[in-house]
N, C-alpha and C positions, 0 to 999 in steps of 0.2 A: 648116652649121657644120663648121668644118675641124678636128678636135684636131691638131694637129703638135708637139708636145713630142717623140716618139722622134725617133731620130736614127738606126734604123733601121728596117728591113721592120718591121712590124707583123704577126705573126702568131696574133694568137687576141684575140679580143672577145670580150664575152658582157655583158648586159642585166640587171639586177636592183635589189633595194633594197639600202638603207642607210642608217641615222640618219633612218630615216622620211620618204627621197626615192628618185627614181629616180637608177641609179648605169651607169654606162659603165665598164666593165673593158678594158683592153688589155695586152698581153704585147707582146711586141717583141724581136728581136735583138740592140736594144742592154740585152740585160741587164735590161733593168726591168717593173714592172709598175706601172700611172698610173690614178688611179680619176677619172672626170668627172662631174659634176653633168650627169642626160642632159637637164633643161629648159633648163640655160643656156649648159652648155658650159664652164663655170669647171671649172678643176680644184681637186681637193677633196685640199688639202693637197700633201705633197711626192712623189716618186717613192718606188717600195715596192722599196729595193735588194736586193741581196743575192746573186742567183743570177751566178753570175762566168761563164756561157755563156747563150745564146738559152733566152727563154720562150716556149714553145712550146705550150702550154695553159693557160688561164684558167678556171676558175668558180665561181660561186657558191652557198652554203649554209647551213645553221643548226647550230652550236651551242650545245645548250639555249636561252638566251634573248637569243642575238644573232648577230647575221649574222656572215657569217666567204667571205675570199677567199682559196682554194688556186692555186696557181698551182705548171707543174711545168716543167723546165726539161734543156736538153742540158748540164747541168752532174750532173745527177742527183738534183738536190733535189728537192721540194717541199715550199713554204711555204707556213707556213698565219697569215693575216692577221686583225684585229680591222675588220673593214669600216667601222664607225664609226671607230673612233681610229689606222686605219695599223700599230696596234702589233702585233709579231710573237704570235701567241698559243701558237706552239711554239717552243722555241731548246733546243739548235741545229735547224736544221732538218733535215726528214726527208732521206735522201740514198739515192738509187741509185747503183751504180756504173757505171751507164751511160744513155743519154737515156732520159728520160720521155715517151710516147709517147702516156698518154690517161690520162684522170683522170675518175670519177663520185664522186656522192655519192649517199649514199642514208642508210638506217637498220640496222641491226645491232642486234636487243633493244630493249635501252630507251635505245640512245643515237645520234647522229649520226654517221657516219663516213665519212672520203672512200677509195679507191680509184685506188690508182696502177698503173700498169703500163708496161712498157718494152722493152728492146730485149736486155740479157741475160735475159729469159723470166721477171721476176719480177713479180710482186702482191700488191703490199701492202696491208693495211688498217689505219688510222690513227683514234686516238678526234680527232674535230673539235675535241675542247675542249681537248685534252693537247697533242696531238700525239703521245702516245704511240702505241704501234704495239699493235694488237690480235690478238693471238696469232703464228703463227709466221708466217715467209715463205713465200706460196705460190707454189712451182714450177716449171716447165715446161722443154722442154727448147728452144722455139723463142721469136724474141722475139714476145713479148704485142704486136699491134694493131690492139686494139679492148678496151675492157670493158663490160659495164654491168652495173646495181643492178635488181633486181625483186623479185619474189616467186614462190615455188614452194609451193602448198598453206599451210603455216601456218609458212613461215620467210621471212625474207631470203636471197634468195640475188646472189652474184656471179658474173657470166660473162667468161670471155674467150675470147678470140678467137686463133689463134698461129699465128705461119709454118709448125708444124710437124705443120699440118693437122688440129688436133684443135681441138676447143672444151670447154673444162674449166668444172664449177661446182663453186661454194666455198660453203658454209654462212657466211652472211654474219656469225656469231653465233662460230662458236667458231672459224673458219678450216678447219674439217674439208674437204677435201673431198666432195663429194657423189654419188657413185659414180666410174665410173670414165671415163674423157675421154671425151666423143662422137667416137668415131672413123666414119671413110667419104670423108670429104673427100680426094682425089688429090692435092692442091695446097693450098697456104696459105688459111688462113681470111681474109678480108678482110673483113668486117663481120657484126656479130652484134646482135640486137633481140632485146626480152623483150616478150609482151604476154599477150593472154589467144583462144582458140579454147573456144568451146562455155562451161561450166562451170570449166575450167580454164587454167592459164597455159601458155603453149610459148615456147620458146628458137626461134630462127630464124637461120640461120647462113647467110652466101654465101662462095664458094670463086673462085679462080683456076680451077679445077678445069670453070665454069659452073653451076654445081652449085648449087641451094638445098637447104635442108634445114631441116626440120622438126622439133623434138623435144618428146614433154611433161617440162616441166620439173621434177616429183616424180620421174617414175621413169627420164630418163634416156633414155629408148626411144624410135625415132624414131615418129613418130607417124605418116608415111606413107611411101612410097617415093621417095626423091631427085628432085626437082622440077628433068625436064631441057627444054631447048628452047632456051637460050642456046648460042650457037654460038659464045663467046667469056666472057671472064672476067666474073664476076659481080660490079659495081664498086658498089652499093648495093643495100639493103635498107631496110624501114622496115615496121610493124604500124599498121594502123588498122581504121577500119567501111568497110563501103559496102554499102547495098539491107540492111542490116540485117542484117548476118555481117560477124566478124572477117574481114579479107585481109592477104594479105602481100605486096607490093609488089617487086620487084626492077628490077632498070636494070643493062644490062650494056654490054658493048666492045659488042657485035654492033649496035647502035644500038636494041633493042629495050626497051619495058617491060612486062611480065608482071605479071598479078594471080592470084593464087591463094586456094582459098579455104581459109583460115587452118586448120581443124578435116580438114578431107579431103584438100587438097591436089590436088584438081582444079582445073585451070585456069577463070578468069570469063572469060570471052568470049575473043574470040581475043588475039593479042599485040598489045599497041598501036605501031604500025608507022607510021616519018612520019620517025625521026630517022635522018641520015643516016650518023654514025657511032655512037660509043659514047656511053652514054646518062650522062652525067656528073651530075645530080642526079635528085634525086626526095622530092617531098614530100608527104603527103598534107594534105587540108583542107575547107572549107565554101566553098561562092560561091554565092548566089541561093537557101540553102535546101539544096543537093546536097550529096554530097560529090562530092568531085572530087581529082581526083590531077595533081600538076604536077611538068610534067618539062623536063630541058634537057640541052643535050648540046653536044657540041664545035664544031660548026659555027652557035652564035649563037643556035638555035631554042629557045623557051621555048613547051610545049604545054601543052595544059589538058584531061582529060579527064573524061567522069562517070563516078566511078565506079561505078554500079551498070550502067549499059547499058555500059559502055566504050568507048562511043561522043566522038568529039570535040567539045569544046565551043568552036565558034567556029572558025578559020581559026589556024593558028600564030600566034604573038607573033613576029613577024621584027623584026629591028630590030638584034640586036648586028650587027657585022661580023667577030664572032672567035666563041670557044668560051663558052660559059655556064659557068660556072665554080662557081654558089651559085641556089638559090631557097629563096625564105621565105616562109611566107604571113600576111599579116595580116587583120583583121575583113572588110575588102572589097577586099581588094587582093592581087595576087600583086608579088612583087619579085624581080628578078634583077640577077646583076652580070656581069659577062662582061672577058674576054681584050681588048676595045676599050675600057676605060677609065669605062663609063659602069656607071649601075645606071639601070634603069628601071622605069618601076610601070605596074599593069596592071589594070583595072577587072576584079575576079575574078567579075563577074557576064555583063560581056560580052566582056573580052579586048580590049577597047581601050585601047589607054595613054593612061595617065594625066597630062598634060602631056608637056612635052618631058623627055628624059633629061637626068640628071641627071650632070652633068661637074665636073670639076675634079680629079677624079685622073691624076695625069700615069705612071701605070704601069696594068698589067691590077687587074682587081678580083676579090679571092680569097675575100672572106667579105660576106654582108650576113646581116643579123635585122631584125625588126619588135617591139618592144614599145613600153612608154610611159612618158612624160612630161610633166609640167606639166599632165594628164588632158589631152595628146592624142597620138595615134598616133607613134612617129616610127622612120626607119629608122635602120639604121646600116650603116655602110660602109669597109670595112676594104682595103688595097691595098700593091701592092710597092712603090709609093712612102712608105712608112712613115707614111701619115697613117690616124686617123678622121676619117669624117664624118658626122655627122648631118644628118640633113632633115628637115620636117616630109611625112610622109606622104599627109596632102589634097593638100596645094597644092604638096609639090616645092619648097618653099623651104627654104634650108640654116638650120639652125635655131640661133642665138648667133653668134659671132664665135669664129674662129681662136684657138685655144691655140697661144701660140709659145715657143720654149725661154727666151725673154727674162725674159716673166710667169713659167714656172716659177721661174727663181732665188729670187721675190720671196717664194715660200710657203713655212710651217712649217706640219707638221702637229698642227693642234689638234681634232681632233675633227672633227663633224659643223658648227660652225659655223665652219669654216674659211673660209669664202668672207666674201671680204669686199674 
């Protein structure tokens, strides 16, 4: 299934309900943001206008008792949508005075809130249901990118992440800050994870710098000594299990990926060594029982290893002819998209692929996911050629017909039974 209604780049997807189905989100350059029925491919009502420059981040979440689509924009908004009815649930909409560069949701108290942040250093937090803005605007002196929503002991908290090498948390509840910026970092923050080590939760933060870092997220403190070994900028991070302990995960320039362990910050086995430049995704997940951690990098290779030995599982996934650009992991299946056009699937038990790849994007492929629809698995696939696609994830079949700008004209939006 093709969506092609935008009219340009497509840049942000995301997977979830609505109106009691599964729903396809996409943002796009030209301004809009287009919700899809993910079983059939119909689109579900009219374009969600409004932001007058590139949407640049999409996702999804609850508002007491109904879904709701934020969406943030290089115009500075973020809007905030009734998932079911299209209708704006905040006006006017929330505005930054400069691009919006990531967006989380999470919970604050006793209510829903999303989480913006951007390029002049600000962070906001927003009630889901108002749109109001909950308490003041938080600060920084560099721009915020990265955020996310956790917990720290018995509150919510918000993290981000800033060019101006610090990593800042916010009491998710009243805007307070929450001591004072995790400083250490040489160079810009570039991704920040929240999860849990031992008994308690830890912030996780990678630099330009090469630099991991560790903090517990009650008191601030780092938790161990700056986790070095990358010989180049530290370009993800990500929290999971493996062998039965929290680890943390990073992937840098140097083509390498590193596991540590979450609580002590000793490195698990050696560095996992194979890719030949920089390590451009990283995910972790389940195949055959295990965990396992899946990686890709610029030069096309998608690897798969276990995490608890760190050992390789199976032969690389070869097969793009460009850079891997995304991976996703589904119930048995790993998914990549890559710089040559294609996304392809991978038996996450033995790393064989899964059919032939999957084509039809006439530009590189910058995003995929795996969730579901019609109760069964399906991908999606996002590219500079401004299309979605969906497929069906067994079999590799593109899943509906083509949304084309034509059938847009034809829709009003009515609700969830729009489709018709």
């Amino acid at each position: 299934m093709t969506l092609t209604g935008h009219t340009d780049l497509v840049s942000a997807v995301a997977v979830g309900r609505a109106g009691g189905r599964e729903v396809i989100i996409s943002g796009s350059w030209d301004n809009t943001v287009r919700v899809w029925d993910a079983a059939t491919g119909e689109p579900v009502g009219a374009p969600l206008t409004g932001h007058t420059l590139w949407v640049i981040a999409v996702t999804l979440g609850r508002a007491e008792d109904r879904e709701v689509i934020i969406s943030g924009g290089r115009d500075g908004a973020v809007r905030v949508w009734d998932a079911a009815t299209g209708e704006p649930v905040a006006a006017p909409p929330i505005r930054h005075t400069r691009e919006v560069r990531a967006v989380a949701v999470g919970r604050a108290g006793c209510r829903e809130v999303f989480v913006s942040g951007h390029d002049d250093g600000a962070v906001r937090v927003w009630d889901a249901v108002t749109g109001e803005q909950v308490g003041g605007l938080l600060t920084g002196p560099g721009a915020v990118t990265a955020v996310a929503v956790g917990r720290a002991g018995d509150r919510e908290v918000i993290v981000s992440g800033n060019w101006d090498k610090t990593v800042r948390v916010w009491d998710a509840a009243t805007g307070e800050p929450v001591g004072a910026p995790l400083t250490g970092h040489n160079w810009g923050v570039s991704a920040v994870a929240v999860g849990r080590a031992g008994s308690g939760e830890v912030i996780v933060s990678g630099s330009d710098d090469g630099t991991v870092r560790i903090w517990d997220a009650v008191s601030g403190q780092p938790v161990t000594e700056p986790l070095t070994g990358h010989t180049g900028e530290v370009e993800v991070v990500a929290v999971g299990r493996a062998g039965g302990r929290e680890v943390v995960v990073s992937g840098g320039q140097d083509g390498t990926v590193r596991i540590w362990d979450a609580a002590t910050g000793d490195p698990v086995g050696a560095p996992l060594i194979g890719h030949g430049r920089s390590a451009s995704a990283v995910a972790v997940g389940r195949a055959g029982g295990r965990e396992v951690i899946v990686s890709g990098d610029v030069d096309g290779a998608v690897r798969v290893w276990d995490a608890a030995s760190v050992e390789p599982v199976g032969e690389p996934l070869t097969g793009h002819t460009g850079a891997v650009n995304a991976v996703a992991g589904g119930r048995e299946v790993f998914v990549s998209g890559g710089q040559d056009r294609t996304v392809r699937i991978w038996d996450a038990a033995t790393g064989e692929p899964v059919g032939e790849p999957l084509t039809g994007h006439t530009l590189e492929v910058e995003a995929v996911a795996v969730g579901r629809a019609g109760g069964r698995e399906v991908i999606v696939s996002a590219g500079w050629d401004r299309t979605v696609r969906v497929w069906d994830a067994a079999t590799g079949e593109p899943v509906g017909w083509p949304a084309t700008p034509a059938r847009w004209r034809r829709w009003r939006w009515a609700g969830p039974a729009a489709v018709r």
